[in-house]
Gaussian input, Z-matrix of N, CA and C with variables (Angstrom, degrees):
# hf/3-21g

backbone

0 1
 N
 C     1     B1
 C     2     B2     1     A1
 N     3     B3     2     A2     1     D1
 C     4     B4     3     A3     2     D2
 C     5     B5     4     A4     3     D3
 N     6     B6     5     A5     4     D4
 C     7     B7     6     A6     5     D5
 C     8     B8     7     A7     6     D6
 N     9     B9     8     A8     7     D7
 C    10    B10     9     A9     8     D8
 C    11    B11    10    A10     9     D9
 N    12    B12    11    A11    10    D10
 C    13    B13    12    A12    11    D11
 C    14    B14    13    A13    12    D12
 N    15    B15    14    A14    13    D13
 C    16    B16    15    A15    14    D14
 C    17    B17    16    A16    15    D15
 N    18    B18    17    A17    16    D16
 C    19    B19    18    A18    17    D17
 C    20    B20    19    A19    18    D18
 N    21    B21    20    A20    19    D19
 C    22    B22    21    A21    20    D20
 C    23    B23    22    A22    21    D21
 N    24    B24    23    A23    22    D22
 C    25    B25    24    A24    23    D23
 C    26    B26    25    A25    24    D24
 N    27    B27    26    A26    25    D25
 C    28    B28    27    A27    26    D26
 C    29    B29    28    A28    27    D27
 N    30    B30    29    A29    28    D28
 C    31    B31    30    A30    29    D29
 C    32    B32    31    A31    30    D30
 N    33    B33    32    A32    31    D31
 C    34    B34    33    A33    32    D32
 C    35    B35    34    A34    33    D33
 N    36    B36    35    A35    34    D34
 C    37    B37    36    A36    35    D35
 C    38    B38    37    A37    36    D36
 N    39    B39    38    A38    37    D37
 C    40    B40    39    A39    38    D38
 C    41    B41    40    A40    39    D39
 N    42    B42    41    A41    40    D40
 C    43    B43    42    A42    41    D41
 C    44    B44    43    A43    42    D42
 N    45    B45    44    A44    43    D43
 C    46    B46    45    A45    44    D44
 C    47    B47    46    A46    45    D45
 N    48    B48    47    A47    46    D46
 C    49    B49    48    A48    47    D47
 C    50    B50    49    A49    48    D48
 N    51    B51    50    A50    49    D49
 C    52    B52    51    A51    50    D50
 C    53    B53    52    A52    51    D51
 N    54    B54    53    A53    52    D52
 C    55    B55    54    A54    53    D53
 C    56    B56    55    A55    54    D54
 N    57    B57    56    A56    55    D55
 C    58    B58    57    A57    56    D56
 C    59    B59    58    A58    57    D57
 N    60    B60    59    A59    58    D58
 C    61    B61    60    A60    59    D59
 C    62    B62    61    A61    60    D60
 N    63    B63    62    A62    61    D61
 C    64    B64    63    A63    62    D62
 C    65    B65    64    A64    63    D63
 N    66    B66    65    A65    64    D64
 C    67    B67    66    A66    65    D65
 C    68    B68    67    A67    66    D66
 N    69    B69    68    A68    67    D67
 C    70    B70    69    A69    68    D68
 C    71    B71    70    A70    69    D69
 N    72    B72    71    A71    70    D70
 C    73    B73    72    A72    71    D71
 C    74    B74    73    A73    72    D72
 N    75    B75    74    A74    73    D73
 C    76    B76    75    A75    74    D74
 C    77    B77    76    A76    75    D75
 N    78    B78    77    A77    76    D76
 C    79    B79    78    A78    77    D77
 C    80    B80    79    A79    78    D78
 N    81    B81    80    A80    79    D79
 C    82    B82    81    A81    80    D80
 C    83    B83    82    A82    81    D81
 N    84    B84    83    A83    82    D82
 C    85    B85    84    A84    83    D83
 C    86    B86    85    A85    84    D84
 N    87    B87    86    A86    85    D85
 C    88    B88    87    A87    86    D86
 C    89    B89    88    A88    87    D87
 N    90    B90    89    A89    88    D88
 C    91    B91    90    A90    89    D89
 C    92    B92    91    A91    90    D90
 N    93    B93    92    A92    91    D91
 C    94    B94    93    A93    92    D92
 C    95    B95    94    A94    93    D93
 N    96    B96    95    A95    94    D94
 C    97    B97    96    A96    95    D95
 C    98    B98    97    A97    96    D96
 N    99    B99    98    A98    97    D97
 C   100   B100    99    A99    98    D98
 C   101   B101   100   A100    99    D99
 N   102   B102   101   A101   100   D100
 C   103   B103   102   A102   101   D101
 C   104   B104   103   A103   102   D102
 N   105   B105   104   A104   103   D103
 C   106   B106   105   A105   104   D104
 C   107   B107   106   A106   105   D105
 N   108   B108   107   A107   106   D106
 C   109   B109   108   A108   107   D107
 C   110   B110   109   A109   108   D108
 N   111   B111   110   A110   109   D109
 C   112   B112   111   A111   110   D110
 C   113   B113   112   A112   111   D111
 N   114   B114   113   A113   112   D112
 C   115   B115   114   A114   113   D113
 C   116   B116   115   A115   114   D114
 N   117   B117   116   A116   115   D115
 C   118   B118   117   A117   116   D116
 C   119   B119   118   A118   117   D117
 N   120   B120   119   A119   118   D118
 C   121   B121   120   A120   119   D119
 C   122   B122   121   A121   120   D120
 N   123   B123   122   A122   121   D121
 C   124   B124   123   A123   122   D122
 C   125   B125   124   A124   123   D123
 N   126   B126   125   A125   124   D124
 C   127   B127   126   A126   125   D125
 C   128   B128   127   A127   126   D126
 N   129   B129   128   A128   127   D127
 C   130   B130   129   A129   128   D128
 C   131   B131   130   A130   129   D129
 N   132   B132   131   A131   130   D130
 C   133   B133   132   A132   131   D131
 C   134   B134   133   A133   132   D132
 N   135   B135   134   A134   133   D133
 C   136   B136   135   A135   134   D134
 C   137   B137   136   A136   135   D135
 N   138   B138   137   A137   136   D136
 C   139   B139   138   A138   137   D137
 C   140   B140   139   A139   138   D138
 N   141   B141   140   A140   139   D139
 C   142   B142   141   A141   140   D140
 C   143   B143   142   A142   141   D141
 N   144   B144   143   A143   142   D142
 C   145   B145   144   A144   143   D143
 C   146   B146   145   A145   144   D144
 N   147   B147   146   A146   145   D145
 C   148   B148   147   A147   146   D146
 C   149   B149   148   A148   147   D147
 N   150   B150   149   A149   148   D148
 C   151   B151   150   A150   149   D149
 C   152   B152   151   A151   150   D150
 N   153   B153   152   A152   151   D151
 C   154   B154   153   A153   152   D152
 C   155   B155   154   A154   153   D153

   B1=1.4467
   B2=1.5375
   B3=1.3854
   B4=2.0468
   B5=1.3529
   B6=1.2053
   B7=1.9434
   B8=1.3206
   B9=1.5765
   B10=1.6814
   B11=1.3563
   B12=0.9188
   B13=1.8302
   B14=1.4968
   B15=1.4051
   B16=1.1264
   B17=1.2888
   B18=1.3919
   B19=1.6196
   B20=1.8031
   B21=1.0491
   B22=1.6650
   B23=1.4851
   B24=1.3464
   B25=1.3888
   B26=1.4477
   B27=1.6297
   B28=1.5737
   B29=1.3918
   B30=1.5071
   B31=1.0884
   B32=1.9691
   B33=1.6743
   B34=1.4110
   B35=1.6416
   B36=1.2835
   B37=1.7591
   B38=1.6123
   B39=1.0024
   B40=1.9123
   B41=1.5166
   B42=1.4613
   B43=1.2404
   B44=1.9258
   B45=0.9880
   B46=1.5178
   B47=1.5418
   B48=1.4419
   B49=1.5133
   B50=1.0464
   B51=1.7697
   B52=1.6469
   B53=0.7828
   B54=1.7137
   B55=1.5769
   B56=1.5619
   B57=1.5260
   B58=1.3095
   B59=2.1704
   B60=1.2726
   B61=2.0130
   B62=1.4732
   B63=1.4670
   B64=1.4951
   B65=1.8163
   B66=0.9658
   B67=1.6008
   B68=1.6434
   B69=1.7274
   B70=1.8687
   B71=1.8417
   B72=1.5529
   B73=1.3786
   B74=1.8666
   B75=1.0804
   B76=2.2031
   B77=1.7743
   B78=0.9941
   B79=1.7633
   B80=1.5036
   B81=2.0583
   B82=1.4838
   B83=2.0854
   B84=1.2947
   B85=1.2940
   B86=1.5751
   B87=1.1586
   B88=1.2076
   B89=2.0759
   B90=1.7779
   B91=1.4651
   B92=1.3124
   B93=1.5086
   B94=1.4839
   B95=1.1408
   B96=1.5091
   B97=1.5015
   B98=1.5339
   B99=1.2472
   B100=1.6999
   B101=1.8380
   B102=1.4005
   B103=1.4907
   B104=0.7052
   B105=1.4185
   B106=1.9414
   B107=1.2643
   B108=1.4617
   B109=1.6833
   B110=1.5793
   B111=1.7874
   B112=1.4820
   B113=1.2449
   B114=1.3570
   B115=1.7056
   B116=1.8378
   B117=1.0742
   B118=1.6326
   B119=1.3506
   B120=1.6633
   B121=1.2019
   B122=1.3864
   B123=1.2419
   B124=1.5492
   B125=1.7411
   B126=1.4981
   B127=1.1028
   B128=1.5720
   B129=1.1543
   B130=1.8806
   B131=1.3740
   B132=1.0936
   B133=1.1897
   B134=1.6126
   B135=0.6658
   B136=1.8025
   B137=1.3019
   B138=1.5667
   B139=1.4341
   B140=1.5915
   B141=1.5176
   B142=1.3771
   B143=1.3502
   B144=0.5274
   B145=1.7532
   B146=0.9829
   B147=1.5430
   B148=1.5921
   B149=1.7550
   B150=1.1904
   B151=1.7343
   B152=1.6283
   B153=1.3607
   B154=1.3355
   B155=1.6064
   A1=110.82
   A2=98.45
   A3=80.78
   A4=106.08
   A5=133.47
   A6=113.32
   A7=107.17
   A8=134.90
   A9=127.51
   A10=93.95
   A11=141.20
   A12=131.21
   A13=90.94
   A14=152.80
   A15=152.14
   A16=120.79
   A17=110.12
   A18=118.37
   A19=111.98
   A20=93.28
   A21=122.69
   A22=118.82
   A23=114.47
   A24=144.02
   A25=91.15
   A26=119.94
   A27=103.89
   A28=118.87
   A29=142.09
   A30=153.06
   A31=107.38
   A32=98.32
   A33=111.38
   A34=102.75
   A35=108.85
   A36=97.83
   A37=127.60
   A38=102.04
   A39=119.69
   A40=106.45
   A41=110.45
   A42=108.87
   A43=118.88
   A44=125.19
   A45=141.57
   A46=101.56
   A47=112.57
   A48=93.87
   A49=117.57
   A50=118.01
   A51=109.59
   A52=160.02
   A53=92.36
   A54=104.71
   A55=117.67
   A56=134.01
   A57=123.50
   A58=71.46
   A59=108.32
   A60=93.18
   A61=127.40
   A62=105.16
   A63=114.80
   A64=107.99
   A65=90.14
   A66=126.37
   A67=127.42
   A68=91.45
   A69=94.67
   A70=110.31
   A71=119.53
   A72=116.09
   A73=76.65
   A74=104.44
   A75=102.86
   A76=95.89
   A77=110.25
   A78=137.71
   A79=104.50
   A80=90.70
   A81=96.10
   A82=97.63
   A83=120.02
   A84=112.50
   A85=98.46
   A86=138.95
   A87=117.49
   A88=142.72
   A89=78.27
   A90=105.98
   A91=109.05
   A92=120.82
   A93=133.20
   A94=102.06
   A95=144.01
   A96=148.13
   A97=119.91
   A98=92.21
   A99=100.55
   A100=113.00
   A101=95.71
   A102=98.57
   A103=141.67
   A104=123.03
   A105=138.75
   A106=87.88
   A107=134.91
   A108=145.85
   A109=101.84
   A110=96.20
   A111=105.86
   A112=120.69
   A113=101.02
   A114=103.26
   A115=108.75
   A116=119.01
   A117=133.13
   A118=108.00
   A119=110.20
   A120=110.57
   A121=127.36
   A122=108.95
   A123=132.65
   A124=92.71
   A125=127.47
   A126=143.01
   A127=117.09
   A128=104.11
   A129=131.54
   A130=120.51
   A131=114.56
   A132=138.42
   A133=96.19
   A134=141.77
   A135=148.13
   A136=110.67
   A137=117.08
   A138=105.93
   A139=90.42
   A140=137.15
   A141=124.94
   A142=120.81
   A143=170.57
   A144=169.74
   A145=117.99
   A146=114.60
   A147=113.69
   A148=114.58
   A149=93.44
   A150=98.69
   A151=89.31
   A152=132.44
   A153=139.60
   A154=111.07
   D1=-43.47
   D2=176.46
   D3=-99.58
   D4=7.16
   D5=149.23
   D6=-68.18
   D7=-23.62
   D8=176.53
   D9=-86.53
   D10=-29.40
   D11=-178.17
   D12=-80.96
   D13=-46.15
   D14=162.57
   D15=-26.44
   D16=-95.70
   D17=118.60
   D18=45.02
   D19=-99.55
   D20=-170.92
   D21=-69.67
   D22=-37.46
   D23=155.47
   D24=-40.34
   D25=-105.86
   D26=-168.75
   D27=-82.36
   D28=44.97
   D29=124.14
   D30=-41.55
   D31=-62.05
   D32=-175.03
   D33=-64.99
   D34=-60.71
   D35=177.02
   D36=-45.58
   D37=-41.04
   D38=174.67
   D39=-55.02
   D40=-61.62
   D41=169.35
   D42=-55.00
   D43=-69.72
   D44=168.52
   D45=-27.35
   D46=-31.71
   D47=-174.53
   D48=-106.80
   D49=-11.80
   D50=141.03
   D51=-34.41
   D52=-54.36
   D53=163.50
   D54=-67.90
   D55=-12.63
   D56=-145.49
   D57=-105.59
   D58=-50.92
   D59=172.85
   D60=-49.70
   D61=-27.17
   D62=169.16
   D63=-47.76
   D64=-80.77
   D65=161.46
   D66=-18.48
   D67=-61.57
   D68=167.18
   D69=-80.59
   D70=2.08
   D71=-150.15
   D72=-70.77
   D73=-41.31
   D74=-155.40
   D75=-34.50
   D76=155.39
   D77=174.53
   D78=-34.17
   D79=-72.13
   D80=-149.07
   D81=-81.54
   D82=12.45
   D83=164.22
   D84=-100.15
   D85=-34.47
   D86=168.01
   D87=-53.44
   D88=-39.66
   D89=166.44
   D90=-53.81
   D91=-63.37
   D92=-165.98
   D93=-61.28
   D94=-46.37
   D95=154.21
   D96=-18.81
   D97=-64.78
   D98=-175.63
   D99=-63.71
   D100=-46.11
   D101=158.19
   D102=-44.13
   D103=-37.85
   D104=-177.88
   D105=-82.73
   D106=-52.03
   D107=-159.31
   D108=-47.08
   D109=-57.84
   D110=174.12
   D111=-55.99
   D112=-64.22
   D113=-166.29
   D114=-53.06
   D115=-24.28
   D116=173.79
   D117=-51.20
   D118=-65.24
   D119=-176.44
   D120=-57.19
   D121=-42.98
   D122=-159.99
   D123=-77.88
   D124=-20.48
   D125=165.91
   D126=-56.95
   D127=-59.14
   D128=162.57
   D129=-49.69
   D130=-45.67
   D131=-164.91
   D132=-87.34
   D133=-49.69
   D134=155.88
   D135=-46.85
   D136=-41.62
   D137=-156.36
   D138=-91.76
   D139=-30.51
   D140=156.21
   D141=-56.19
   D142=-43.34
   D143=104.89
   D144=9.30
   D145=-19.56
   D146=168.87
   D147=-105.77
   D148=13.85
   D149=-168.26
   D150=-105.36
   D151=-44.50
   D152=179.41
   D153=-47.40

């Protein structure tokens, strides 16, 4: 009984995360990604340099 509740559990995630790649595939969510990605790092990257 809980390998079919298991099971079913990531049945639903597998599915859910298709649709959510479907979804991030568009441009300007990819674009906006890399942007945040950057601006993150370049964030990090400052805040070590200021600890030195």
């Amino acid at each position: 009984m809980i390998q079919l509740i298991s099971l079913s559990y990531y049945l639903i995630l597998l599915m859910a995360g298709n649709v959510m790649v479907r979804f991030l595939k568009t441009a300007r969510l990819v674009k906006l990604g890399n942007m945040l990605t950057g601006m993150l790092f370049f964030v990090a990257v400052r805040l070590m340099s200021a600890q030195s």
